[in-house]
N, C-alpha and C positions, 0 to 999 in steps of 0.2 A: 861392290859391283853386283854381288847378291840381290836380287829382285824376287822372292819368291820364288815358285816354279814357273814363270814366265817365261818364256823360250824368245827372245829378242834377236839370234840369228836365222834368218830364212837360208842360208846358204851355206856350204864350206867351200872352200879354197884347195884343192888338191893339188899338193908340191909335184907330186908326181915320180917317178920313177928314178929320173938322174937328172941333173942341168944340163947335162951335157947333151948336143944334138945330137954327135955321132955316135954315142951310145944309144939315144933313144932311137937311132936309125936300127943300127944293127939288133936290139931287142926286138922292134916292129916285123923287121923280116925274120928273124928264129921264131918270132911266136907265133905269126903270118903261120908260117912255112907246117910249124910243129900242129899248130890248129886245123888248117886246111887239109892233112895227111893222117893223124890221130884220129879225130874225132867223126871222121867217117868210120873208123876202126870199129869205135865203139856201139855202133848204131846197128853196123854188119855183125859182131857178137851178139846183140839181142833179135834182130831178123834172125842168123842163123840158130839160134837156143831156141827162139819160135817156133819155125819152119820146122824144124827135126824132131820128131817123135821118140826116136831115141836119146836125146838128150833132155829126156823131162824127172831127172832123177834132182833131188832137191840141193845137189851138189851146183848143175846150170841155172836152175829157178833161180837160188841167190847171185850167182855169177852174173845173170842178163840183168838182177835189180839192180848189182853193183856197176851194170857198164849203165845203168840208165839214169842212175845216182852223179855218177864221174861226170856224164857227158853234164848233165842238168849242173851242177856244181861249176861246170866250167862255162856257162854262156854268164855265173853274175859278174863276174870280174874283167875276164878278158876283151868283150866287144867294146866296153864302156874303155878300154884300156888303152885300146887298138886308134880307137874315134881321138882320144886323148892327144897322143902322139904328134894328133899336127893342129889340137885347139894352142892357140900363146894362151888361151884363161882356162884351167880346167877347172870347171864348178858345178857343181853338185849339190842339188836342194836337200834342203834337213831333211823331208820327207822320205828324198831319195836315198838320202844315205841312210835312214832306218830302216829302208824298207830292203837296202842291198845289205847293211849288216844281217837283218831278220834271214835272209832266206839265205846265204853265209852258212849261219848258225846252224840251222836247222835241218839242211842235206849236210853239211859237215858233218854234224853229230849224229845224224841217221846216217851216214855211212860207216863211223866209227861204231855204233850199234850193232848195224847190219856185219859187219866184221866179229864180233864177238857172237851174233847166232850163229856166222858159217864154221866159227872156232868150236862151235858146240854140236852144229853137225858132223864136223870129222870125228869129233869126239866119240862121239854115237857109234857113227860107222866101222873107224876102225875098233875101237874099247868094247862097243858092246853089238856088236853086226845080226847078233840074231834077236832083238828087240828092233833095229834100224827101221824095218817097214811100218814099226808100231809107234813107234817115237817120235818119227819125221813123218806123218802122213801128209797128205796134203793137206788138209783142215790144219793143221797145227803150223804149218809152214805158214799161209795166210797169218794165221792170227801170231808168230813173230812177225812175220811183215808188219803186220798193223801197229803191233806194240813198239818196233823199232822207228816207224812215223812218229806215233803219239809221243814216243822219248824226246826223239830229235823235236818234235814241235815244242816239248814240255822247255828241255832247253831253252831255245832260242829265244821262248817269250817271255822267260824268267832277264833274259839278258835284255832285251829291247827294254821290259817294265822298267825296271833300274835306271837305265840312260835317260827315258822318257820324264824323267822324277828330275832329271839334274838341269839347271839351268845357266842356258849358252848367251851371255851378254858378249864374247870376243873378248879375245880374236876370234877368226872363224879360219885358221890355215892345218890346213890338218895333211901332217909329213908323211906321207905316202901316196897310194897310187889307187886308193881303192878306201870303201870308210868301213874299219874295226873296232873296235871294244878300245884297245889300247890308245889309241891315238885319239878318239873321239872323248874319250873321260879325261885326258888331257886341258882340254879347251874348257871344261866346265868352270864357271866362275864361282866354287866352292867349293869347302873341302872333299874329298873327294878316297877319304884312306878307307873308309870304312867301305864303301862301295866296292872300290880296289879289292878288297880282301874278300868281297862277296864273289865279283868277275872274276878272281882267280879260283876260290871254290867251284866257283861252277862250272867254267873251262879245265881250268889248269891242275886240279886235283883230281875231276870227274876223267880226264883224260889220262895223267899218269897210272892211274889206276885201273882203268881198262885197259894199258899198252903193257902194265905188270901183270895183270889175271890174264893176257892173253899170252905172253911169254911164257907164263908158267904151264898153262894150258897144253902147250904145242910140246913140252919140254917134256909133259907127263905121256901124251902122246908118242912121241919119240922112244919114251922108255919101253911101249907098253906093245911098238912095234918089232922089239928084238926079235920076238920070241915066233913072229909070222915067217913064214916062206921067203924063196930071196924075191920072189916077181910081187909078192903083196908088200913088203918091206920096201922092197925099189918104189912102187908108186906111191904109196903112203908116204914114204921119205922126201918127195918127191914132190906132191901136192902139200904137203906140212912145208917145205921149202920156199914154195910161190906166196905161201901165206905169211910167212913170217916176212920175206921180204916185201911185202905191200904193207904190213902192219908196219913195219920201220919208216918207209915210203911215205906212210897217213900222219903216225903219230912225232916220228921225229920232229917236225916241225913246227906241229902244235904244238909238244911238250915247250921245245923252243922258246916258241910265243906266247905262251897263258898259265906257264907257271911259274915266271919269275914275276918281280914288280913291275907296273910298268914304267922301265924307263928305258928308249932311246940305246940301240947299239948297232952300229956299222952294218953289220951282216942282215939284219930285220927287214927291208926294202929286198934284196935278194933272197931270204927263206922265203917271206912273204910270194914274189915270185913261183916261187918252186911250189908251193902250197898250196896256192889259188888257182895257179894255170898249167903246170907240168907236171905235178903228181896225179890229179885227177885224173886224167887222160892217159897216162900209162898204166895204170894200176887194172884194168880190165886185159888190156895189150901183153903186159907182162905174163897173167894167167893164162891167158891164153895160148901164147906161145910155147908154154910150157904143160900144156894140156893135149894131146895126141888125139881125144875124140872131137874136143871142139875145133881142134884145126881141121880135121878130118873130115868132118860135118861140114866147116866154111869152104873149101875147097869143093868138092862137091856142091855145095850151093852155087860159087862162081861162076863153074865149068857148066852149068845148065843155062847161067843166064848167058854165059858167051857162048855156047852153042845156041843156043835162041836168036 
């Protein structure tokens, strides 16, 4: 069935989320519900980070990229998801599905990035506090910013190249709800092991490995907070806490997904869920919440616009 690189399907076939109607009803309204309520959330964190003068310490800068990251993350999956729900044919052009795995990839991985500079800011702050204004200036924040883009894009196009190379004579049904690396190398009409092994290097090891240096990171941190005060030990603890549970949040289910083979298992359709549409959306929300200047800040921003 091999044709060269020739790409002979124009189209895939998305199975979709569940066969079941009244599942797909009750997903439609939770993710309705959770989208329309969240993801305002997220927009009001970067207005509010904005707006506030006092929250321009490189701790919010990364915080408002990571809610700007989450939100973006969440429109490639979800509205195509949502539309789906009441198509009987769900299909999706080759084109389109390279062009939704590409940009996937590439805020996925730039926020996995962005995660490991803000692991490096704490670092900073609390480990070494009186180099912090020198280490984190603004110039150098930029230019992690930029660096954590250029990774995430380095990624992404590393994975599209790959797919691009493989040739789709069909089927063209591809079991999920959304088009991934996993499911998409599937359909290829050749062999396909060595590729596999390259897609899981470059996801599934690239990511274990950033959720172990950032574990050990926060761990070292933790140690190194003993020896503070009990009010700089509470927040440190405290803000090291919001970050390890967003890092579980991120990588848990990538790890999941891109570092075994790929093959097919029950839960993968429901992580996938959690990954592309529920985590991103919480993980700004979560920080927040548990952040005392930025709630402080957003409330005070409200209360001006409902007195207006």
């Amino acid at each position: 069935m091999e044709r060269g690189n020739s790409t002979v399907v124009t189209e895939f076939i998305l199975l979709g989320l569940t066969q079941s109607q009244d599942a797909e009803l009750l997903v439609f309204v939770l993710v309705s519900l959770f989208y329309i309520v969240i993801l305002p959330g997220n927009f009001l964190i970067i207005l509010t980070i904005k707006s506030d003068p006092g929250l321009a310490a490189p701790l919010y800068f990364f915080l408002g990229n990571l809610a700007f990251l989450d939100a973006s993350y969440s429109f490639i999956v979800s509205p195509r998801m949502l539309v789906d729900f009441f198509s009987e044919k769900k299909v999706i052009s080759y084109r389109g599905c390279i062009t939704q795995l590409f940009f996937l990839h590439f805020l996925g991985a730039g926020e996995m990035f962005l995660l490991v500079v803000m692991a490096f800011d704490r670092y900073i702050a609390i480990c070494r506090p009186l180099h912090y204004a020198t280490v984190m200036s603004p110039r150098v924040c930029y230019a992690l910013l930029l660096a954590l883009w250029l990774g995430g894009f380095a990624h992404s196009i590393v994975q599209v190249a790959l797919i691009l190379h493989l040739p789709f004579c069909g089927p063209n049904q591809l079991d999920n709800f959304f088009c991934d690396v996993p499911q998409v190398i599937k359909l290829a009409c050749t062999d396909t092991f060595v590729v596999e092994l390259l897609m899981v290097s470059n996801s599934g090891l690239l990511t274990l490995l950033c959720f172990l240096g950032l574990l050990a990171s926060y761990a070292v941190i933790l140690c190194r907070v003993k020896g503070h005060s009990s009010e700089g030990k509470s927040k440190a603890i405290s803000t090291c806490t919001t970050h390890i549970i967003i890092v579980f949040l991120m990588f848990g289910p990538a790890i999941f997904i891109y570092t075994r083979p790929f093959r097919a298992f029950p839960a993968d359709k429901v992580v996938s869920l959690f990954h592309t549409v529920i985590f991103p959306l919480l993980n700004p929300v979560i920080y927040t919440l548990r952040n005392q200047e930025v709630k402080a800040s957003m409330i005070k921003l409200l209360s001006q616009y409902v007195v207006c």
